[in-house]
C-alpha positions, -999 to +999 in steps of 0.1 A: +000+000+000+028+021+011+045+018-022+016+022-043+009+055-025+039+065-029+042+058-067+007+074-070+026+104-053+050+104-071+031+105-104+010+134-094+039+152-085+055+146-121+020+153-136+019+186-122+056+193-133+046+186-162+016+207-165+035+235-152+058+233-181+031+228-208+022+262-198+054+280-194+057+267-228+024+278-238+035+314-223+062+321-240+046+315-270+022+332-268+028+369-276+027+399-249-002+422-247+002+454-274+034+434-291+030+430-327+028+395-339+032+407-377+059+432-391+074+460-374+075+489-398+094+519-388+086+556-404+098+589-397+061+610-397+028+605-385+014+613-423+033+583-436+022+557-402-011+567-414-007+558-452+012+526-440-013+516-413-036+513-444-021+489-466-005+465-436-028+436-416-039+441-378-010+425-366+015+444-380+026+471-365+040+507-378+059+533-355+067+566-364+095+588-350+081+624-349+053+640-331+026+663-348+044+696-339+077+687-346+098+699-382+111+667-400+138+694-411+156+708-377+144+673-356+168+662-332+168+623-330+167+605-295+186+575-286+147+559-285+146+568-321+175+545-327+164+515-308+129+518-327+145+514-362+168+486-351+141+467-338+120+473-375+116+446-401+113+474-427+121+512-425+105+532-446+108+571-452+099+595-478+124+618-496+163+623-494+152+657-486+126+657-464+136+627-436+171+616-455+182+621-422+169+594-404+186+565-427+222+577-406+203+556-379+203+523-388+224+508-408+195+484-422+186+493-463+160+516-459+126+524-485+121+559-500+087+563-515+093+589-536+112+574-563+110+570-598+102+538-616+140+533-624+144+536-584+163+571-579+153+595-558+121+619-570+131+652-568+104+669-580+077+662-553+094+656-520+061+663-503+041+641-525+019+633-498-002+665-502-016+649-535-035+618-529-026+605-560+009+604-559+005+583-531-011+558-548+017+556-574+045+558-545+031+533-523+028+509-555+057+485-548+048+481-505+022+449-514+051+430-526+077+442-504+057+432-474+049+401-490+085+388-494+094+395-456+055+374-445+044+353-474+015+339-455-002+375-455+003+383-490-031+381-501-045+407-475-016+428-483-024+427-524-057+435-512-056+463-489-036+481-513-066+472-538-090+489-514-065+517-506-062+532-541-098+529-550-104+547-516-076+575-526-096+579-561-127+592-540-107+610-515-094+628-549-130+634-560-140+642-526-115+674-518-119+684-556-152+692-554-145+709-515-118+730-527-136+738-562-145+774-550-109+782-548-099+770-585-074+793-600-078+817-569-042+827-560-029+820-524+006+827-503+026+801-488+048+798-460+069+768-472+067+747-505+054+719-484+017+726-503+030+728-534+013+694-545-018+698-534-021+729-553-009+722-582-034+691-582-064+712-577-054+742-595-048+768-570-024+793-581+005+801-556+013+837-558+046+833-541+066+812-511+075+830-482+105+811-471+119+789-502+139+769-477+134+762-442+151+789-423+155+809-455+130+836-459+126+862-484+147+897-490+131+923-474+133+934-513+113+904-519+089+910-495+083+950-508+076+931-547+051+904-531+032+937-517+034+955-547+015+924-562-012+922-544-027+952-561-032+930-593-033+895-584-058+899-548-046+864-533-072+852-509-053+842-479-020+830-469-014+795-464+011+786-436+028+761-408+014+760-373+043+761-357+054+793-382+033+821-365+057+848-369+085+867-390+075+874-426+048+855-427+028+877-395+043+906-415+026+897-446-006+895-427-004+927-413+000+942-442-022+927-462-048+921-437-049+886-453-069+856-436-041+825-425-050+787-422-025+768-409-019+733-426-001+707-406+030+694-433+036+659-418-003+648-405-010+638-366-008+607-350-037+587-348-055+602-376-062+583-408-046+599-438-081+605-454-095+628-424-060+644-424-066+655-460-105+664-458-099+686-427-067+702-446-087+710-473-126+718-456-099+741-437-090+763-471-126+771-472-122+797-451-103+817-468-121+855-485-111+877-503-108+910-483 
């Protein structure tokens, strides 16, 4: 009796061991709450997490480096920035000369959108985002890209890029017929960032403010942009949120011209199709005065 108690004991006690393995294995496997179980794309701005989060499956997962108020052009990278593009399966950015930057931080091959079909670098329309078109064409190649790093998904990947450019063909049809008012009405702009957007809905830009980013115009310039306005009546100025003084205030007060501010790289959390209604619902403001 004794022994068979004892081997019963015994038995138990390895059945239990072995339980409690089963589901330490079972643990590890499965994956922690909030981690991805997909790809890890990484991104510079919250425009382009947006346009990604479109085309990849709900468990991938897409991380962008800058925050809604920050300048892709003087941003200073964190050591956090780092460890989020080594950790990526894919890093994608936009244009040499918009986020070229962030490629210095990995040493991984990094994705530009904006290039041609022979691959090199468009310099045309570094801020091809602006023009929902272009980002069907620049986002053509992502379906198979993201296919050869998780075959199993491929499908949903062809697909949502399917979906996404017949949705970006009504988004085009949708701020078209918002904007129409403004057709061949002339505008100011801070920065050449909205160059695209009005070129694709014929909106005539009277001049740019600052060319450059940090380079503003001659005070020369600025006396020739005033001496306009008696013949070409622009209906507002079109500028950065963060740019709320320097010539472009001076313009203002001078012309006693309405501004909108446009957001240049999107916000976080907010799909790329709202982004671009409210941008351009947001030019509708803009009078003559």
């Amino acid at each position: 009796m004794f022994r068979t108690s004892a081997a019963r004991s015994r038995n138990k006690t390895l059945q239990h061991v072995a339980l409690l393995v089963s589901l330490v294995l079972v643990s590890c496997a499965r994956p922690e709450p909030g981690k991805p179980t997909g790809l890890k794309i990484a991104t510079s701005l919250p425009v382009f997490e947006s346009i990604l989060g479109e085309l990849v499956t709900s468990e991938d997962a897409v991380y962008s480096l800058l925050g809604e108020n920050d300048s892709p052009h003087d941003y200073q990278p964190r050591p956090s920035d780092i460890k989020v593009f080594a950790d990526a399966d894919i890093i994608i950015l936009g244009h040499e000369h918009v986020d070229g930057w962030a490629s210095e931080l990995t040493d991984q091959q990094v994705y530009f959108l904006a290039t041609d079909d022979t691959g090199h670098i468009n310099d045309e329309n570094p801020h091809f985002w602006f023009n929902p078109i272009d980002v069907v064409r620049t986002t053509d190649g992502l379906a198979d890209l993201f296919c050869g790093i998780r075959p199993s998904a491929c499908p949903r990947y062809q697909a949502n890029y399917l979906n996404f450019s017949t949705a970006m063909s009504v988004l085009d049809s949708t701020i078209a017929s918002i904007v129409y008012p403004l057709e061949n009405q002339a505008v100011i702009v801070s920065r050449p960032f909205f160059a695209p957007f009005l070129d694709r809905y014929h909106i005539r830009s009277l001049t740019t403010l600052e060319p450059s980013p940090g380079h503003a115009v001659s005070p020369s310039d600025v006396i020739y942009i005033l001496k306009q306005l008696d013949t070409t009546a622009p209906i507002g100025i079109i500028a950065q949120p963060h740019v709320s003084g320097g010539i472009v205030s001076l313009v203002a007060q001078e012309t006693k011209l309405a501004i909108v501010y446009v957001s240049p790289i999107g916000s976080k959390g907010v799909a790329y199709g709202d982004f671009m209604r409210a941008t351009a619902e947001s030019l509708t403001s803009l009078t003559r005065k």
